[in-house]
C-alpha positions, 0 to 999 in steps of 0.5 A: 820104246825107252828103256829106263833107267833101273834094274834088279840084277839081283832079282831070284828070276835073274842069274846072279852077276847078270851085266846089262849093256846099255841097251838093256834095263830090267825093271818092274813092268805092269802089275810090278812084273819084272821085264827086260825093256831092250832100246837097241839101234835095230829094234826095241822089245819088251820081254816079262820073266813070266812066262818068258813073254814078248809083248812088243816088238818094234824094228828099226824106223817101224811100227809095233808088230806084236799085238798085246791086250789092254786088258792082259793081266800082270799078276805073276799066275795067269798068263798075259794075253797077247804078246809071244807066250810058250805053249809048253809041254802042251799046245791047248789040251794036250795030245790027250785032251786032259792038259791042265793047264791048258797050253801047259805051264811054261807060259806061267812059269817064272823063267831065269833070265841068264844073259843079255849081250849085244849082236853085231847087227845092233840088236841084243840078244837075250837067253832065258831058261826054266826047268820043271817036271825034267824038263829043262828049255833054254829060250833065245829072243834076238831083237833087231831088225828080225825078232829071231826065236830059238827054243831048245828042250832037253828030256832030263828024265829017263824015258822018251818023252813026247813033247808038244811046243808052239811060239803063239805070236800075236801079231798086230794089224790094222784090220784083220778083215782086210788081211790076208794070210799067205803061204798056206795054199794047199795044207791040210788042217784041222778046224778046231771049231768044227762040229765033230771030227769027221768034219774038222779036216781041211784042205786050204784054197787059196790064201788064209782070210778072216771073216768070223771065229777062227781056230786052225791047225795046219800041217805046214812048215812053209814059211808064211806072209801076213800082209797088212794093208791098213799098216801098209806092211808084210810080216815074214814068218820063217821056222826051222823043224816047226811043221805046225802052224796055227791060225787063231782069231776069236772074233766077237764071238769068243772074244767076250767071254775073255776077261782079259781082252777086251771086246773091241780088240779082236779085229786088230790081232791075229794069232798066226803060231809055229810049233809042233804040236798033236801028231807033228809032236816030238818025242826026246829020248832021255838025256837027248834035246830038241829045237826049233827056231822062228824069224820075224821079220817086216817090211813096208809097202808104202809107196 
């Protein structure tokens, strides 16, 4: 990825006096959307305002590992298919089942992008924020060798509030039928496309593979491997105070019915989420604050 030569840092979406480094361009993305195109020694990334969106991710001397559709739509009110979006304040419908919009409003928001600076390790580091509904989130994206994720909220209201968050990583692989999922042995889950709750409830044998339509919520904060044959790769997911993961795949039989991915996309994508959501959902008292952080990392088992 290259970054262009152009930027807006007089952008309403951008703090005023924002300074790029070199590494760093902000510019109009698809469908004119501002993003921040990061080319660093270390990694390059791709990350739009709305929605405080990642949609790519290549380490240093490595392939994409973030999985974005072809058919995402750019158009500032709906949120882009793939890459990393915020489920905020709620993960799907909510903890009571009547979240609209569904996974909340963080991942449609127009974000604030308040500074970019260079690491020591040559990557950038990037630090987004939006505020709505006295709720304020604070959002760093780290690009390097590691992507590294660090989301903080603080309750500006003046009661508790209970809050759910997830990071919903779509992570490109080769076939997903021949990836594995490791790290989840042992978890109890809820299979959200289990006829009734009675039979939603789990237990994972083994590791994590995909053979049909998938929708899970684990209770673990284990770190997790995703091992890519056909990209001859891993992908580490490391999470701190994140208790929930969530495994997604919609295969064909969810996956056309999506408008904005298309039906031959599924087997080159699995979701694999950290967050904490339903019953692992925080509760922030007023004034008081609560993060969680993710790592990203990959590396090669080519011979």
């Amino acid at each position: 990825m290259t970054a262009p030569n152009v930027g807006n840092p007089t952008h309403p979406a951008v703090t005023n006096q924002l300074r790029l480094p070199r590494t760093a361009a902000l510019g109009p993305g698809r469908g004119g959307q501002q993003r921040l195109l990061i080319d660093a020694p270390a990694g390059a990334a791709e990350i739009y305002l709305h929605g405080a969106t990642v949609t790519s991710w290549v380490p240093r001397g490595g392939s994409e590992v973030i999985f974005t559709s072809r058919q995402a739509v750019f158009d500032g009110a709906t949120a882009i298919r793939g890459g990393i979006p915020l489920c905020l304040p709620e993960f799907g419908v909510g903890i009571n089942g009547d979240a609209v919009p569904k996974h909340g409003w963080a991942r449609i928001a127009s974000w604030r992008l308040r500074t970019v600076t260079t690491t020591d390790g040559g990557g950038v580091r990037a630090l987004l924020s939006v505020s709505r509904d006295r709720l304020t989130a604070l959002y760093e994206v780290e690009v390097g060798e590691t992507l590294r994720l660090g989301l903080s909220l603080r309750n500006e209201g003046t009661e508790p509030r209970t809050v759910e968050a997830a990071a919903h990583t779509y992570l490109s692989v080769h076939d997903v039928t021949a990836s594995r999922i490791s790290g989840l042995a042992g978890a109890p889950y809820s299979d959200n496309l289990a006829r009734s709750p009675q039979e939603a409830r789990h237990v994972q044998e083994g590791d994590v593979t995909i053979g049909g339509p998938v929708d899970r919520i684990y209770d673990s904060a284990e770190p997790i491997t995703v091992t890519d044959p056909g990209h001859q790769r891993t992908i580490g997911i490391d999470k701190r105070n994140a208790p929930s993961t969530i495994v997604w795949n919609p295969w064909s039989t969810h996956s056309a019915p999506l408008p904005d991915m298309a039906n031959d996309e599924f087997p080159a994508m699995v979701c694999v989420e950290s967050g904490a959501v339903r019953e692992h959902a925080p509760t922030i008292e007023s004034g008081a604050s609560w993060s969680m952080q993710v790592t990203l990392s990959v590396e090669s088992t080519a011979v």
